[in-house]
C-alpha positions, 0 to 999 in steps of 0.5 A: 194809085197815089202810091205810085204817083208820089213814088214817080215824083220820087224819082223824078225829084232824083233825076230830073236834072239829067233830063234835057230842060226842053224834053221836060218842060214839054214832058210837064206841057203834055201832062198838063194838057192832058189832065186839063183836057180830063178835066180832073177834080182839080182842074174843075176846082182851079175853074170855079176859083178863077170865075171868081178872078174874071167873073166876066169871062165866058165858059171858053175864056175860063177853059183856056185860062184853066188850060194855061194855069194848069200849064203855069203850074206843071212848069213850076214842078218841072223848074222845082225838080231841077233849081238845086241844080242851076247855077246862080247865074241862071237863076238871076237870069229868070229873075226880074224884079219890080220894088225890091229897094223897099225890102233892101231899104228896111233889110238896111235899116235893120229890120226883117221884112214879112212877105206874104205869098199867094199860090202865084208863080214859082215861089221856091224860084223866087225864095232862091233869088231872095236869100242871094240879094236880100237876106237869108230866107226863113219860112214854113212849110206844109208836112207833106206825105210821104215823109220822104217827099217833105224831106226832098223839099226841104233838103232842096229848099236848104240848098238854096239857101231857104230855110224850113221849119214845119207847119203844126211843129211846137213853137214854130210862132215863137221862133218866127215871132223872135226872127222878125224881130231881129235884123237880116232876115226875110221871112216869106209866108205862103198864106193865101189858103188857111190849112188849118181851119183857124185862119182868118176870114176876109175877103178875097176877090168878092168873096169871103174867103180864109187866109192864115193868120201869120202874116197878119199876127206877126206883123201886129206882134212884132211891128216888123214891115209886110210886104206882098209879093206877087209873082207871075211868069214872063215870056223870055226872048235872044240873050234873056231867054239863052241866059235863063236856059228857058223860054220862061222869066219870072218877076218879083212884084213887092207891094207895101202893106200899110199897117191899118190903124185900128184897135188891138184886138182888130188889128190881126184881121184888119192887116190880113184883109189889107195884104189880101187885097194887094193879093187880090189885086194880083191874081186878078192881073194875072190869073193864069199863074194862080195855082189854086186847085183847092177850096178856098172860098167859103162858100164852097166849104162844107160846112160839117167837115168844117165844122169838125176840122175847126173843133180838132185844130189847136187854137195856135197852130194856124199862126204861122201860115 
């Protein structure tokens, strides 16, 4: 089954484009209900997650947030398969932005702005903008199976401008640490889940959590400026929406870390704590584009496989988030 599933995604990764955007927004809407209304694995898990975001919500409440994140989430699929295919125009349409002066201000002065990431919104849309009107876009990315697929992702991500480098390849630290301290990069981190078993343990909307270590070891390392990035959906209307080919826009929110004073050997965690609560804050405002469908919190963990994923991990594979 899993087989089949990454060959239709295959597929729909080389025709997607050809299809109507309207007849595969609403494609992607139908699969979302349906797995939705399945309550898969997954969507029980994205539940449990956004509990922790609006602990006083009802089960109602969280059902049709889960129902809107799962939608939230398809449409990102569906927009991903077809961005290598939009025009520059397009893409600038479905992008607002809220701070992005700051980041142009340090670009300015010669320096390469982190950006930590949470699972929120539409990421790939967001780094498409960025390498256009900030700077070019350098960042890693999880291998994904099969090889194919990681290839399709990177080779879409190359063609807007977006360059990858692997997460667990040698020296990926080394050569992120190096492009932050050079000018005329941006250097986005999608850090909100530690897929190593050796990030760093904060806490994240109550509770303790794990975030990978890169935004925060980079930023101590090289002094270079963090910036959080929440992104989150907005509903388009009249020329906007006719613009945007879509109903749906997207906004970039930049949110200055201030790098907490502490002692050196604090510093790692005390930055990634400061970034997570900007991060925390977000996902609280908007939960319904939290596309967090696995276990982040600690306590939802198991222990022995946990235990054993930390043993096997390299002590410095997690630093590049």
């Amino acid at each position: 089954m899993i087989r089949i599933a990454r060959s239709a995604f295959l597929l729909a990764w080389k025709h997607a484009h050809r299809v109507p955007a309207p007849v595969l927004r609403g494609a992607f809407g139908l699969g979302a209900d349906y797995v939705w209304w399945r309550r898969t694995t997954g969507v029980r898990r994205l539940e449990a997650n956004l509990r922790r975001a609006r602990p006083e919500a009802s089960v109602d409440e969280i059902r049709r947030l889960s129902r809107a994140g799962m939608r939230s989430y398809m449409r990102y699929y569906s927009e991903v398969l077809t961005l290598a295919h939009l025009g520059d125009d397009v893409v600038d349409a479905r992008v607002r932005t809220r701070g992005a002066d700051a980041v142009r201000a340090e670009l300015a002065d010669g320096r390469s702005p982190l950006l930590a990431l949470g699972h929120l919104g539409n990421w790939d849309l967001a780094g498409a903008w960025a390498a256009r009107h900030l700077a070019p876009v350098l960042t890693v990315a999880e291998r994904l199976e099969p090889p194919e697929l990681f290839d399709e992702f990177v080779a879409l991500r190359n063609a807007v401008g977006i360059e990858i480098m692997a997460l667990g390849d040698v020296g990926v630290f080394r050569d992120l640490t190096r492009a932050a301290g050079a000018p005329g990069r941006v250097l986005p981190l999608l850090a909100d889940r530690d897929l190593t078993a050796s990030g760093i343990e904060v806490g994240l909307l109550g509770e303790r959590a794990r975030a990978a270590a890169g935004p925060g070891a980079l930023a101590a390392a090289t002094g270079a400026p963090l910036f959080v990035a929440v992104l989150y959906s907005e509903r388009l209307h009249g020329t906007a929406r006719r613009a945007a080919r879509s109903p749906w826009g997207m906004v970039i929110e930049f949110r200055r870390v201030e790098i907490p004073d502490v002692h050196r050997a604090e510093k790692i965690q005390a930055i990634t704590q400061a970034w997570m609560d900007l991060l925390g804050e977000g996902i609280r405002e908007h939960p319904e584009d939290w596309h967090m469908l696995q276990r982040v919190f600690v306590d939802d963990l198991d222990a022995d496989r946990d235990a054993e994923i930390r043993r096997r991990t390299p002590a410095d594979e997690g630093g590049a988030g």
